[in-house]
C-alpha positions as CSV (number, residue, x, y, z in Angstrom):
1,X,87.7,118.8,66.1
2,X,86.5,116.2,64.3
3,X,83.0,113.5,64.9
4,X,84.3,110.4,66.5
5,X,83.0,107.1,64.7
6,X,81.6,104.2,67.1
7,X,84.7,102.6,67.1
8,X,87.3,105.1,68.2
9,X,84.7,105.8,70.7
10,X,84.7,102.7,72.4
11,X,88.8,102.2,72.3
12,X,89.4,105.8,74.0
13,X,89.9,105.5,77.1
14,X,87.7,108.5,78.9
15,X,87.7,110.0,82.0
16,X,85.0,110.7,84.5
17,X,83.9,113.8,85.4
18,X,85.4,114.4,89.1
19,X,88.1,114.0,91.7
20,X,88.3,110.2,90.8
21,X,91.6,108.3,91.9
22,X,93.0,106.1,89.1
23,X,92.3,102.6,90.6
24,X,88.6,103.8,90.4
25,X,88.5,105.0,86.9
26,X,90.3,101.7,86.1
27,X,87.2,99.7,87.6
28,X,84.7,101.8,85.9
29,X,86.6,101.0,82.4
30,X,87.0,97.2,83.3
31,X,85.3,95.4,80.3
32,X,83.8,92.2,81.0
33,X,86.2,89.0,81.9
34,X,89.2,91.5,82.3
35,X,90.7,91.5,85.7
36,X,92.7,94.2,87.3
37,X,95.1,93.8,89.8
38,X,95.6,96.1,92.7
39,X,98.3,96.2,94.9
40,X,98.6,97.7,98.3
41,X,100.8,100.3,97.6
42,X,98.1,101.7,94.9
43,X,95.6,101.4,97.4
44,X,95.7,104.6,99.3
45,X,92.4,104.2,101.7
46,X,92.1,102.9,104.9
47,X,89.6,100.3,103.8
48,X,89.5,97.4,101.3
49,X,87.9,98.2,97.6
50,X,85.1,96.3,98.2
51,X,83.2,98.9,99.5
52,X,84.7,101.0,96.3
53,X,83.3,98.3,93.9
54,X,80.1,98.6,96.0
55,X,79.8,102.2,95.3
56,X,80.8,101.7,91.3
57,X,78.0,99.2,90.8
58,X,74.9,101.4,92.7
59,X,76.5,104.0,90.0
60,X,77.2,102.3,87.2
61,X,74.8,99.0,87.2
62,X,78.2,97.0,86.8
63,X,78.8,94.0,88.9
64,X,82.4,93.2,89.6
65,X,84.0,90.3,91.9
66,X,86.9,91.1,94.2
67,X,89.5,88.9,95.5
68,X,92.0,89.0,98.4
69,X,95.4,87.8,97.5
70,X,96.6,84.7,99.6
71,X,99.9,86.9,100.4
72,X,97.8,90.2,101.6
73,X,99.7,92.1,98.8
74,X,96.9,93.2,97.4
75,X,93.4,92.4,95.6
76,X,92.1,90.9,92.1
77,X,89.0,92.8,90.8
78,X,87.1,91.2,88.0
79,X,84.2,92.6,86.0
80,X,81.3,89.8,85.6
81,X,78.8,91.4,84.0
């Protein structure tokens, strides 16, 4: 066991308390300007993730922007601020 400085800190990658899927801990670790891509066969809900990315801001305070794919293959979510 060892005290982490700041900077291995911020470049672990953590994960939440909870039953979280992976696409959501992937939003929640977004850093701002990435993009994440999500394809359908990742997506295992019945309903888009923009409900999802609703939920992650109300907890978080993180605003994201998703995008349907021309192709319906799946969606582009982008963290803006």
């Amino acid at each position: 066991m060892k005290i982490a400085d700041p900077e291995e800190y911020s470049k672990a990658r953590k994960r939440i308390e909870g039953n979280w899927s992976p696409v959501t801990i992937a939003i929640i670790n977004l850093q701002v300007g990435q993009h994440l891509l999500i394809e359908k066969s990742d997506w295992h809900r019945k309903k888009a993730p923009f409900d999802l990315v609703r939920l992650i801001k109300k907890k978080t305070g993180h605003t994201y922007l998703v995008e349907s794919l021309l192709d319906n293959t799946g969606w582009f979510v982008t963290r803006t601020q």
